[in-house]
TORKOL-4160 file (C-alpha; in steps of 0.2 Angstrom, whole numbers, padded with zeros to 4 digits, m for minus):
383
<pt num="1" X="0000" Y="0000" Z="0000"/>
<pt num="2" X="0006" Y="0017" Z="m0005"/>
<pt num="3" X="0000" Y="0034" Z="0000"/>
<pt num="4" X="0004" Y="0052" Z="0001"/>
<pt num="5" X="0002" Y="0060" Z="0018"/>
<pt num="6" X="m0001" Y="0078" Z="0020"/>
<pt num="7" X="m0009" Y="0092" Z="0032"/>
<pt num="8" X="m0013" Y="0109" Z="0034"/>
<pt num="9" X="m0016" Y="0116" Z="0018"/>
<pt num="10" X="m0026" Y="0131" Z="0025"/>
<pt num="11" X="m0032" Y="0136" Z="0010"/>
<pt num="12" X="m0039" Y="0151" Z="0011"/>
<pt num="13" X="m0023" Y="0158" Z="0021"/>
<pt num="14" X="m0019" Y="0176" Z="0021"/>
<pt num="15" X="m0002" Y="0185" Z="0029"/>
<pt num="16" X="m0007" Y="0202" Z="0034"/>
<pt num="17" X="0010" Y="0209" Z="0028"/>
<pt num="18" X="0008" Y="0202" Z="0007"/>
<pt num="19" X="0000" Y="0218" Z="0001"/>
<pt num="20" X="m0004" Y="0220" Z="m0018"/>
<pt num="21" X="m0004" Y="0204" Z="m0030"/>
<pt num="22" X="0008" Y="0195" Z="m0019"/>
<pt num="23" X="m0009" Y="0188" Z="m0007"/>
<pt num="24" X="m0016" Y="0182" Z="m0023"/>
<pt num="25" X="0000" Y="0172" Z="m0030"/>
<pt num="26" X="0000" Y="0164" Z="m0013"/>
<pt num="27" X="m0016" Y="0161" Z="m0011"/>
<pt num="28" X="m0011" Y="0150" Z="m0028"/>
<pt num="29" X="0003" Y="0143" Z="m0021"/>
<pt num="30" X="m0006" Y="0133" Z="m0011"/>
<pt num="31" X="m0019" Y="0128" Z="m0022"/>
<pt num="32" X="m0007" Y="0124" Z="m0034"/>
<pt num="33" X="0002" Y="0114" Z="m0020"/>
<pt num="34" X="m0015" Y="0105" Z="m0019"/>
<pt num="35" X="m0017" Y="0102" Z="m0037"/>
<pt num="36" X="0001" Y="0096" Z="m0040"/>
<pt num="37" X="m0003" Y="0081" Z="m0029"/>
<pt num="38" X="m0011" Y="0072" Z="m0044"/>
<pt num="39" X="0006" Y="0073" Z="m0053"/>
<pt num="40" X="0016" Y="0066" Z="m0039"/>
<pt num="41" X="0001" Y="0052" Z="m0034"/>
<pt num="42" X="0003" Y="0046" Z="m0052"/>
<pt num="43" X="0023" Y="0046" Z="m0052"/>
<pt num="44" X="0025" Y="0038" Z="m0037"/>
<pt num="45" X="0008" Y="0026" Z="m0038"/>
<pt num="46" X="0001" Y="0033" Z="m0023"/>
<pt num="47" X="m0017" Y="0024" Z="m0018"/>
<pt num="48" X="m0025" Y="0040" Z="m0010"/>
<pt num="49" X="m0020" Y="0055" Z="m0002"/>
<pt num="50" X="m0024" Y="0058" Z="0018"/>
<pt num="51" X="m0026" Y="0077" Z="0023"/>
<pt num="52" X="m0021" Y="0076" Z="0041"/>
<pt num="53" X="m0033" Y="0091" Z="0048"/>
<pt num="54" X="m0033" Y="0111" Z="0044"/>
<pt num="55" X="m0038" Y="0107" Z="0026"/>
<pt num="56" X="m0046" Y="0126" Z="0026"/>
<pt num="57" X="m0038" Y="0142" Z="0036"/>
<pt num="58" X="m0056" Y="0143" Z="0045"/>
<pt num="59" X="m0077" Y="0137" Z="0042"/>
<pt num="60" X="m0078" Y="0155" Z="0036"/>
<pt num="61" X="m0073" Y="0158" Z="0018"/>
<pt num="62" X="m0079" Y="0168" Z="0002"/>
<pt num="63" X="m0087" Y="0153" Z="m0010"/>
<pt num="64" X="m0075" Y="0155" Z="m0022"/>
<pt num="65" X="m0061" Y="0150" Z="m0013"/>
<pt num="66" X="m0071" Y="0135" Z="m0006"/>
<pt num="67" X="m0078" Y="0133" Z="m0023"/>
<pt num="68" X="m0056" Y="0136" Z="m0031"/>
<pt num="69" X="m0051" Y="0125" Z="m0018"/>
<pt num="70" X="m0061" Y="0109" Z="m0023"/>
<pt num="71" X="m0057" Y="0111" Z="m0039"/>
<pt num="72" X="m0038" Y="0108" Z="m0036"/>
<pt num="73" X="m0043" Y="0093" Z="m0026"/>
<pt num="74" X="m0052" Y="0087" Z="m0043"/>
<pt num="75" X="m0038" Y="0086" Z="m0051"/>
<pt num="76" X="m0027" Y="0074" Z="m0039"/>
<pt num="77" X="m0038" Y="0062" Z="m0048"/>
<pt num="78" X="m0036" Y="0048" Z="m0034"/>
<pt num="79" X="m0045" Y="0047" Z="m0020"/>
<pt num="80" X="m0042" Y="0061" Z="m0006"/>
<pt num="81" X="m0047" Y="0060" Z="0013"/>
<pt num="82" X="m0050" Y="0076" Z="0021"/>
<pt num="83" X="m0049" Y="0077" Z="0040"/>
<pt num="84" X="m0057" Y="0094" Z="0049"/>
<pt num="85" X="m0047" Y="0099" Z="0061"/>
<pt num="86" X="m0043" Y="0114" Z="0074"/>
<pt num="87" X="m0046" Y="0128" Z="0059"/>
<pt num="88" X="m0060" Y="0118" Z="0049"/>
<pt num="89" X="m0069" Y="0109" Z="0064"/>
<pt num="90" X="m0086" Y="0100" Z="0061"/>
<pt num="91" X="m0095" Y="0112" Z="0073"/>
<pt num="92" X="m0112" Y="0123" Z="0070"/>
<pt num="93" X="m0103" Y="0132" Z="0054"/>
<pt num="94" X="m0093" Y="0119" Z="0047"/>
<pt num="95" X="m0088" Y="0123" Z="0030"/>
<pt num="96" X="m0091" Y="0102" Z="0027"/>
<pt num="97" X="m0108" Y="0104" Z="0030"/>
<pt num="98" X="m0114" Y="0119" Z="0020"/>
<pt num="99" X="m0122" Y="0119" Z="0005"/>
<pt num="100" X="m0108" Y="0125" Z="m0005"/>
<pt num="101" X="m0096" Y="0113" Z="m0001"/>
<pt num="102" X="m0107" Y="0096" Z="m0002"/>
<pt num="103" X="m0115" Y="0103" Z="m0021"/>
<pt num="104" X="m0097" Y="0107" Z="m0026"/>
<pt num="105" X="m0087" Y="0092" Z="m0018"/>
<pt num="106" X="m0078" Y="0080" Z="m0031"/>
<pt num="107" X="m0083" Y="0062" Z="m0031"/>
<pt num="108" X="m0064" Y="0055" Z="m0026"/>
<pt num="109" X="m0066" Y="0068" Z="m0009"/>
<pt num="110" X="m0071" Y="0060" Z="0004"/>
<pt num="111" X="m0076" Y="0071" Z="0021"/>
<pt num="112" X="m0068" Y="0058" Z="0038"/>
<pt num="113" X="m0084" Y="0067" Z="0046"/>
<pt num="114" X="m0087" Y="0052" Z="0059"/>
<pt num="115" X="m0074" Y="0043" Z="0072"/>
<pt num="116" X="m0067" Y="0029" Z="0070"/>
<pt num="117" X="m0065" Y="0016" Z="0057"/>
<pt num="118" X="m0065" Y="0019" Z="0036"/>
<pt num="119" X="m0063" Y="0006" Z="0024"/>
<pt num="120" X="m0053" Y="0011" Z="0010"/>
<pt num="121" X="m0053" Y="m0006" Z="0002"/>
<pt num="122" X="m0052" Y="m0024" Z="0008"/>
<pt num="123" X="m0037" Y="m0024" Z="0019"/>
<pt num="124" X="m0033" Y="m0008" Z="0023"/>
<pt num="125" X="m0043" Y="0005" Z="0034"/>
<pt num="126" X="m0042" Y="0021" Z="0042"/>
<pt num="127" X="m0043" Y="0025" Z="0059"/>
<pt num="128" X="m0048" Y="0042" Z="0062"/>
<pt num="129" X="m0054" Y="0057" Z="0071"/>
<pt num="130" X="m0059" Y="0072" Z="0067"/>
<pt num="131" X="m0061" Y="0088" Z="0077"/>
<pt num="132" X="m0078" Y="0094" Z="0081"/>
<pt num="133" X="m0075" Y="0109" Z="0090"/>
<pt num="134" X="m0057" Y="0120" Z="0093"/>
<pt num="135" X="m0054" Y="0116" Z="0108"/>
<pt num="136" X="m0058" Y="0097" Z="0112"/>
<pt num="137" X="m0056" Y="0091" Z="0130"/>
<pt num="138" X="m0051" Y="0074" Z="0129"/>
<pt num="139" X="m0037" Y="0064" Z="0117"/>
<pt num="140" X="m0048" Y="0061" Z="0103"/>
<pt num="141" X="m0037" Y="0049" Z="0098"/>
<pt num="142" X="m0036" Y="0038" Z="0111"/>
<pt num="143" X="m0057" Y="0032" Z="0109"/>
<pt num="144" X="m0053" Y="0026" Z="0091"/>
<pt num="145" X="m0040" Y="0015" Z="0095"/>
<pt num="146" X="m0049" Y="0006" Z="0111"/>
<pt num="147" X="m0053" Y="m0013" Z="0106"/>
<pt num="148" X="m0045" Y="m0012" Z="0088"/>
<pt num="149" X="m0042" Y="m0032" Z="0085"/>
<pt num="150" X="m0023" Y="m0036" Z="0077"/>
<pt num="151" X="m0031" Y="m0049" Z="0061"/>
<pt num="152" X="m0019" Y="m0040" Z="0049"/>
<pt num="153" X="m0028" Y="m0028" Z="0040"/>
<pt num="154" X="m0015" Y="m0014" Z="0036"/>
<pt num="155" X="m0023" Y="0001" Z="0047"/>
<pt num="156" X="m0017" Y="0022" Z="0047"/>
<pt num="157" X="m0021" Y="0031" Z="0060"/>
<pt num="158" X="m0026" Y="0049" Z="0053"/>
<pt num="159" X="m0028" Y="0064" Z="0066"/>
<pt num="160" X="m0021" Y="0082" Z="0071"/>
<pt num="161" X="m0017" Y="0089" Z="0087"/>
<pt num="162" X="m0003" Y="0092" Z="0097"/>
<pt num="163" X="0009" Y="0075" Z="0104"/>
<pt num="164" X="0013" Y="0077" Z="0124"/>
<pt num="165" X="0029" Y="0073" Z="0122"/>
<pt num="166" X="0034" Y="0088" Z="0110"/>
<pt num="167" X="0022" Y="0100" Z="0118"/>
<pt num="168" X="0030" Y="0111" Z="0131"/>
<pt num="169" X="0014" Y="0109" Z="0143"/>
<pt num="170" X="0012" Y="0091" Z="0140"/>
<pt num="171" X="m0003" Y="0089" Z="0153"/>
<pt num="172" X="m0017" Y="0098" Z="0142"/>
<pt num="173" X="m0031" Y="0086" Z="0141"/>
<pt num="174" X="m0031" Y="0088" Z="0120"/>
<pt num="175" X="m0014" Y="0081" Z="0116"/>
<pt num="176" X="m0012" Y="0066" Z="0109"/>
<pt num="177" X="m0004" Y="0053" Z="0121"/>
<pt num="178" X="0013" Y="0047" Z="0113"/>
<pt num="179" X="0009" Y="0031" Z="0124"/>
<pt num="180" X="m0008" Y="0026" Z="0117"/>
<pt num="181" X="0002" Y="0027" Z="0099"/>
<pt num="182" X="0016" Y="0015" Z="0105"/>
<pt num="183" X="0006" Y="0002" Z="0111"/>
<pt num="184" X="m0007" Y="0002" Z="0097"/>
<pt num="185" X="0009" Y="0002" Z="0085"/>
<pt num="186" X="0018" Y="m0009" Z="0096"/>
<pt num="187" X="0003" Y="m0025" Z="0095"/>
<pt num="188" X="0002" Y="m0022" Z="0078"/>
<pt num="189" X="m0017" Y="m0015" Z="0076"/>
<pt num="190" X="m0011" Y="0001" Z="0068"/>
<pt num="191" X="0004" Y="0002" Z="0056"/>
<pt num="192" X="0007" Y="0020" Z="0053"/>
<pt num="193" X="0002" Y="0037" Z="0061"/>
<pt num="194" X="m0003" Y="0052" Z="0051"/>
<pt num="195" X="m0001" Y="0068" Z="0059"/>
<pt num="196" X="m0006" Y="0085" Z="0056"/>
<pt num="197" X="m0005" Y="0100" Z="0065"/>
<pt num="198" X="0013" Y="0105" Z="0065"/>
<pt num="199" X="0017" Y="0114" Z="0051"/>
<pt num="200" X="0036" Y="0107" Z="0050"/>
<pt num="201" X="0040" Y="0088" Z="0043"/>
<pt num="202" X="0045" Y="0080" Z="0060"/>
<pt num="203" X="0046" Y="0062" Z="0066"/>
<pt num="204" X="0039" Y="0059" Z="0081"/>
<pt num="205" X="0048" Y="0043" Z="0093"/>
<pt num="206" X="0060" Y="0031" Z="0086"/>
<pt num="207" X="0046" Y="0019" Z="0078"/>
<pt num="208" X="0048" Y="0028" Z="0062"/>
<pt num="209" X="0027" Y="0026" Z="0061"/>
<pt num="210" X="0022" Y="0041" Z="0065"/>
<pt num="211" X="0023" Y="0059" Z="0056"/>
<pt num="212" X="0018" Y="0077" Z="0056"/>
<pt num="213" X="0019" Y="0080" Z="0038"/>
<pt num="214" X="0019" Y="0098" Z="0039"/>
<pt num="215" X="0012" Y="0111" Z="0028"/>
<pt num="216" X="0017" Y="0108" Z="0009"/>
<pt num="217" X="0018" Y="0128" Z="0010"/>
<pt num="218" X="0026" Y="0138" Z="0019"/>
<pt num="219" X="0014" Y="0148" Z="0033"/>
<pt num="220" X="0028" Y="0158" Z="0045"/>
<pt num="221" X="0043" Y="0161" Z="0046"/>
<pt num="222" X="0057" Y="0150" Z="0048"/>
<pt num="223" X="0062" Y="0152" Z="0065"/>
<pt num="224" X="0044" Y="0147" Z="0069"/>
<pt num="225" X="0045" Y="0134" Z="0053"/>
<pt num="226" X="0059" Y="0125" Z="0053"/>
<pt num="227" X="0054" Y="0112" Z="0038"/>
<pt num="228" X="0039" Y="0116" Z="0027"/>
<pt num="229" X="0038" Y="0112" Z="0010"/>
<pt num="230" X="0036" Y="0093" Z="0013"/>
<pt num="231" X="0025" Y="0080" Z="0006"/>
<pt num="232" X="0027" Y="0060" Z="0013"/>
<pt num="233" X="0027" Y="0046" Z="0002"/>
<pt num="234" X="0023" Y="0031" Z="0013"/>
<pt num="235" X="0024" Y="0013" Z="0010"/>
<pt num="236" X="0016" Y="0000" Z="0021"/>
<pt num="237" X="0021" Y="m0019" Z="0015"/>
<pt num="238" X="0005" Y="m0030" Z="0016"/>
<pt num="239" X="0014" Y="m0043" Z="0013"/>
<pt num="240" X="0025" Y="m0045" Z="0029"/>
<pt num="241" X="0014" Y="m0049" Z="0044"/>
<pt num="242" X="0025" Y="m0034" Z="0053"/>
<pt num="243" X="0019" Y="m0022" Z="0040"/>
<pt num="244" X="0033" Y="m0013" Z="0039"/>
<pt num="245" X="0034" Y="0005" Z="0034"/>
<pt num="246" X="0047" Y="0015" Z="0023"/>
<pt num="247" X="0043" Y="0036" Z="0022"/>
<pt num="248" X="0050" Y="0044" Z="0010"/>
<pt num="249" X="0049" Y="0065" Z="0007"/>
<pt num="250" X="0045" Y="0074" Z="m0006"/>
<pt num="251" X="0048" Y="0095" Z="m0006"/>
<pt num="252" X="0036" Y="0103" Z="m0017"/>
<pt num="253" X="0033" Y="0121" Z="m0009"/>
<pt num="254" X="0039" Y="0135" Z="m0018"/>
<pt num="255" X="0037" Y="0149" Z="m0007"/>
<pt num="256" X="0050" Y="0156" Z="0006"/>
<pt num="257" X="0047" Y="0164" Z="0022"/>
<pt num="258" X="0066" Y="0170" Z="0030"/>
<pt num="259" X="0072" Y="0178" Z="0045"/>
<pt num="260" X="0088" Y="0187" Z="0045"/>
<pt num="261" X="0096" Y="0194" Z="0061"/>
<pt num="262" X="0111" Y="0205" Z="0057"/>
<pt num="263" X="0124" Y="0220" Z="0064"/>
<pt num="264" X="0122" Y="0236" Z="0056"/>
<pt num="265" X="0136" Y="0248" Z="0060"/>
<pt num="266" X="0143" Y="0256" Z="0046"/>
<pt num="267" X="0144" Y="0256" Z="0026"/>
<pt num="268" X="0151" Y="0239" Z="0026"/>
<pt num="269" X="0138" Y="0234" Z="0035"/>
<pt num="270" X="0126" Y="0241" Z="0024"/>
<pt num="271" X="0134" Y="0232" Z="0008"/>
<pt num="272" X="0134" Y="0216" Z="0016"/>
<pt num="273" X="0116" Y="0217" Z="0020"/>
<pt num="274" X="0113" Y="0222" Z="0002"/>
<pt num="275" X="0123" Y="0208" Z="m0005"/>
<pt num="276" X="0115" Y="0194" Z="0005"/>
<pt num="277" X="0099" Y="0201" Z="m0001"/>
<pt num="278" X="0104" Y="0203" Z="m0019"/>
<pt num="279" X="0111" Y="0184" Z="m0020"/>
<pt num="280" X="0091" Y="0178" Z="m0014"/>
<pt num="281" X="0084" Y="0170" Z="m0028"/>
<pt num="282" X="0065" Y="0169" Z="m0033"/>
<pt num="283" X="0062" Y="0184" Z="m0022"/>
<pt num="284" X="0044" Y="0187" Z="m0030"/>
<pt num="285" X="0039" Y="0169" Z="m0018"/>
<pt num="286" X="0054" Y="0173" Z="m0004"/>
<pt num="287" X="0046" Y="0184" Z="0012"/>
<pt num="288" X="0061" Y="0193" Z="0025"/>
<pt num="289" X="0058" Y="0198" Z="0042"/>
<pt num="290" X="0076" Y="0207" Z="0047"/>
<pt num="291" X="0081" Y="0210" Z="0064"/>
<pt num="292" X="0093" Y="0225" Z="0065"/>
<pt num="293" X="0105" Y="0231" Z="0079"/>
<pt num="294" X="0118" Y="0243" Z="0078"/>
<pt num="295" X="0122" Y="0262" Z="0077"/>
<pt num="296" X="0123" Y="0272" Z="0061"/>
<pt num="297" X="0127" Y="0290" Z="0056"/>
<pt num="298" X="0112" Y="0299" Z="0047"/>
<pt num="299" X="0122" Y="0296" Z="0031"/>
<pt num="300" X="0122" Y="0278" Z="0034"/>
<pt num="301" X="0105" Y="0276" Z="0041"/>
<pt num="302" X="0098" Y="0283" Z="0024"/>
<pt num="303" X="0108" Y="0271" Z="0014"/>
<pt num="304" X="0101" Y="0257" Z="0023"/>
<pt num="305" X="0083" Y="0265" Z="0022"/>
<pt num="306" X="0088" Y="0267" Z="0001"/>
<pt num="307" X="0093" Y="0247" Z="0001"/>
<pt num="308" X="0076" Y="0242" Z="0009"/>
<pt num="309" X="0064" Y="0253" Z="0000"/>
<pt num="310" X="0075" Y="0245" Z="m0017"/>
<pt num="311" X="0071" Y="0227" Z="m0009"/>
<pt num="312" X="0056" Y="0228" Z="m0003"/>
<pt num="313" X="0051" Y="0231" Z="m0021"/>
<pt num="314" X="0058" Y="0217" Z="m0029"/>
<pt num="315" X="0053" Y="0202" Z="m0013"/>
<pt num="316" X="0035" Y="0197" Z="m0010"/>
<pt num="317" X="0038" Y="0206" Z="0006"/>
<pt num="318" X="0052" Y="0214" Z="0016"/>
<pt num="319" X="0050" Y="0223" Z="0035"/>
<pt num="320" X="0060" Y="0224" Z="0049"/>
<pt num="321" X="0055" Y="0214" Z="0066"/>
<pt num="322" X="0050" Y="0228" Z="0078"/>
<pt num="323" X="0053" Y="0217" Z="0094"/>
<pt num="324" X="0073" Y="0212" Z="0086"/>
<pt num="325" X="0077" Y="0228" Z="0077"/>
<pt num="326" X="0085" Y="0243" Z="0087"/>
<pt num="327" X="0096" Y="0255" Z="0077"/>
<pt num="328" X="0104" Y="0271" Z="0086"/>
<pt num="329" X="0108" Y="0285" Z="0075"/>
<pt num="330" X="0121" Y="0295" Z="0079"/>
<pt num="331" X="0125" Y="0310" Z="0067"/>
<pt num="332" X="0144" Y="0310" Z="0064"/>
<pt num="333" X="0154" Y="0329" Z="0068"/>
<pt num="334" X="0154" Y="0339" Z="0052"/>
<pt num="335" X="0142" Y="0325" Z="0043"/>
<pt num="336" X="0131" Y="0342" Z="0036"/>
<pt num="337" X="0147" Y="0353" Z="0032"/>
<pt num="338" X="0145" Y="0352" Z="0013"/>
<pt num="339" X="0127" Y="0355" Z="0013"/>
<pt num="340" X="0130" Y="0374" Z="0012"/>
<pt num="341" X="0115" Y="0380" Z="0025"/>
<pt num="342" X="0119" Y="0395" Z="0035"/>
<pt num="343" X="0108" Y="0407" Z="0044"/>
<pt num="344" X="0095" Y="0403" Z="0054"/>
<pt num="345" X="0094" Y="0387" Z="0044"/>
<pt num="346" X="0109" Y="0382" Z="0050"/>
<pt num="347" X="0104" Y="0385" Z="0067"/>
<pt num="348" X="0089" Y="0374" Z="0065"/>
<pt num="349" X="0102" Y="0361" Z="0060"/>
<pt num="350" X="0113" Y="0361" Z="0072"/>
<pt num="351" X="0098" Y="0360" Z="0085"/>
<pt num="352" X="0091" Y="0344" Z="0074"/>
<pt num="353" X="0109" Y="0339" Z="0077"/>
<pt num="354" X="0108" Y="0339" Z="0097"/>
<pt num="355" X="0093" Y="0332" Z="0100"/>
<pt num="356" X="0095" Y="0318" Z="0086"/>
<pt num="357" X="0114" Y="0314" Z="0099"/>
<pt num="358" X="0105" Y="0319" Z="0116"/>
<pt num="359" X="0088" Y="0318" Z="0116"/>
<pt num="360" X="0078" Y="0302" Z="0121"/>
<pt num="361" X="0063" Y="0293" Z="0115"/>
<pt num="362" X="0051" Y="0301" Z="0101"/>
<pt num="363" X="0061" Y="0317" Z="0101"/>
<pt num="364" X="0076" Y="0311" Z="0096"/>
<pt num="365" X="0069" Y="0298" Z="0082"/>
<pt num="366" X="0060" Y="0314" Z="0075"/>
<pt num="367" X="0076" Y="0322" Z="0073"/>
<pt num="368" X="0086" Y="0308" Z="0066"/>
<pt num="369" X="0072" Y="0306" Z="0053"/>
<pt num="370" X="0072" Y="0323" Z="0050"/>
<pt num="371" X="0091" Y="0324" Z="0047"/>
<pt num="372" X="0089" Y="0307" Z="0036"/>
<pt num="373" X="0076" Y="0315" Z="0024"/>
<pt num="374" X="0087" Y="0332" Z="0023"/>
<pt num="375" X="0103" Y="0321" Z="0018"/>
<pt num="376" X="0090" Y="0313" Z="0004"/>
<pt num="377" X="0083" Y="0328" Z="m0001"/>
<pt num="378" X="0100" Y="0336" Z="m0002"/>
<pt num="379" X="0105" Y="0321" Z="m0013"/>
<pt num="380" X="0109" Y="0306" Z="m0003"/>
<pt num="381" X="0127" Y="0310" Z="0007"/>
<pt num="382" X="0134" Y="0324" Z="0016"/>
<pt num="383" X="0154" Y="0327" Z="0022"/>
């Protein structure tokens, strides 16, 4: 038995920070992402596909990306199981239940809309459990493998949540207990465990049976996100009575989301930044977050803000971190020398000047904005 096993699309996904067209062409991403599983089910003669949970970004969506997003599951061609999960769960609103969805829905999609067992075909068999509300008070997963017999039907266990022993509070009643899966795996009534929930690929244990496949596109950034991007071919041998499994990953996201933390202290600085920007390919999919530190003369300070205005035109987007960005500016002696003011011009200057060095707090960033936008104005350097 071959399958691919994937997780939270969240179709329907948006990032406050993609203004413009670059929403739209990652809103296509993913439902290219989607759409593309047909190609890799066929290269790799994949049954079906399980969606482990968070199929859509919530219950509320505009119909035509319900209406986009069922298209691209039409043309995986195989069969694909959708579970609902914490975004998408089978309460009151469910996008599963409404009309939309059930006129629209392809004949090879199948809703896991009730707990426990599914039969794919003779032999093999899901084990599932969907989410019925967003915050469930029991391990849902720990009812449907109660009383599973071990008469060698080849059995995948597909559900989302958080395991206890990767969560940093391991005692909240929803996570899914890492025993439970052992010794369902370990008597042989389940065979492999398909996760969803967190967005990087991760194995869970030593067994090698159980997965998060993680989000076949990216959704934060990669300090968050260590390993988007993935889909998993899995393999489960029928023929051995132990049934074992091989996983194999395939990376298919497109989309980049970086988080770059450097020292900005002078021109050199300044160019390096600007090099390691320059040398990012695909920037039109590639999102930065910078993190700053360092203090700059008002010269310097408007060369860096001239290198992030010229990138943030080129990447889907580029901002600094607020909470990991501080820059000082610290106008140089003689920096506006050659700017030939005089008078009571120059007075005003030189009081910029003091309170950009001295001042503290909005007051002096006023002043070292002012001083940036005069060096601009007045051509882009001084001394």
């Amino acid at each position: 038995m071959r399958f691919l096993h994937t997780a939270d699309w969240q179709l329907g996904m948006t990032r406050h920070f993609l203004e413009g067209e670059a929403q739209p062409r990652f809103s296509a991403a993913r439902r290219d992402a989607v759409a593309g599983l047909g190609a890799l089910a066929d290269q790799t003669g994949a049954e079906f596909v399980v969606v482990a949970g968070d199929v859509f970004e919530s219950n509320q969506l505009a119909p035509k990306v319900i209406s986009q997003s069922l298209e691209a599951m039409r043309a995986i061609g195989v069969p694909v199981y959708l579970l609902p999960g914490n975004h998408d769960p089978l309460d009151a609103s469910s996008i599963y239940t409404s009309a939309l969805f059930k006129g629209e829905c392809p004949e090879n999609v199948i809703v896991l809309d009730r707990d426990g067992i599914w039969d794919v075909r003779p032999g093999v068999q899901l084990v599932v459990a969907p989410w019925r509300s967003k915050a469930p008070t029991t391990d849902l997963v720990a009812a449907v493998l109660a009383d599973l017999p071990a008469d060698g039907t080849s059995r995948v266990v597909v559900a989302h949540g958080g395991v206890d022993i990767l969560d940093p509070d391991p005692t909240k009643p929803s996570l899914i207990r890492m025993a439970g899966l052992s010794e369902a795996l370990d008597r042989g009534v389940v065979h492999y465990v398909a996760l969803g929930d967190k967005h990087s690929r991760t194995c869970v244990g030593d067994s090698g049976r159980v997965w998060y496949a993680g989000s076949p596109e990216v959704t934060n950034y990669d300090h968050v996100e260590s390993d988007p991007g993935h889909v998993l071919v899995v393999d489960v041998d029928e023929s051995d009575p132990a049934h074992p499994v091989t996983v194999e990953t395939r990376h298919i996201g497109r989309w980049r989301f970086l988080t770059l933390h450097r020292p900005v202290n002078d021109s050199r600085d300044i160019a390096d930044l600007d090099l390691n920007l320059d040398l990012l390919t695909d920037k039109d999919r590639t999102v930065v977050q910078l993190g700053l530190t360092g203090t700059l003369t008002v010269t310097d300070r408007a060369a860096l803000d001239s290198c992030l205005d010229k990138y943030a035109r080129l990447f889907a987007y580029l901002g600094t971190w607020d909470r990991h960005t501080d820059i000082a500016v610290m106008p140089a002696d003689g920096e506006f020398d050659d700017l030939g003011i005089g008078g009571f011009a120059a007075a005003a200057l030189d009081e910029l000047v003091d309170t950009a060095r001295g001042g503290t707090g909005e007051a002096a960033r006023d002043a070292q904005g002012a001083l940036g936008l005069l060096l601009r104005l007045a051509g882009g350097s001084a001394a």
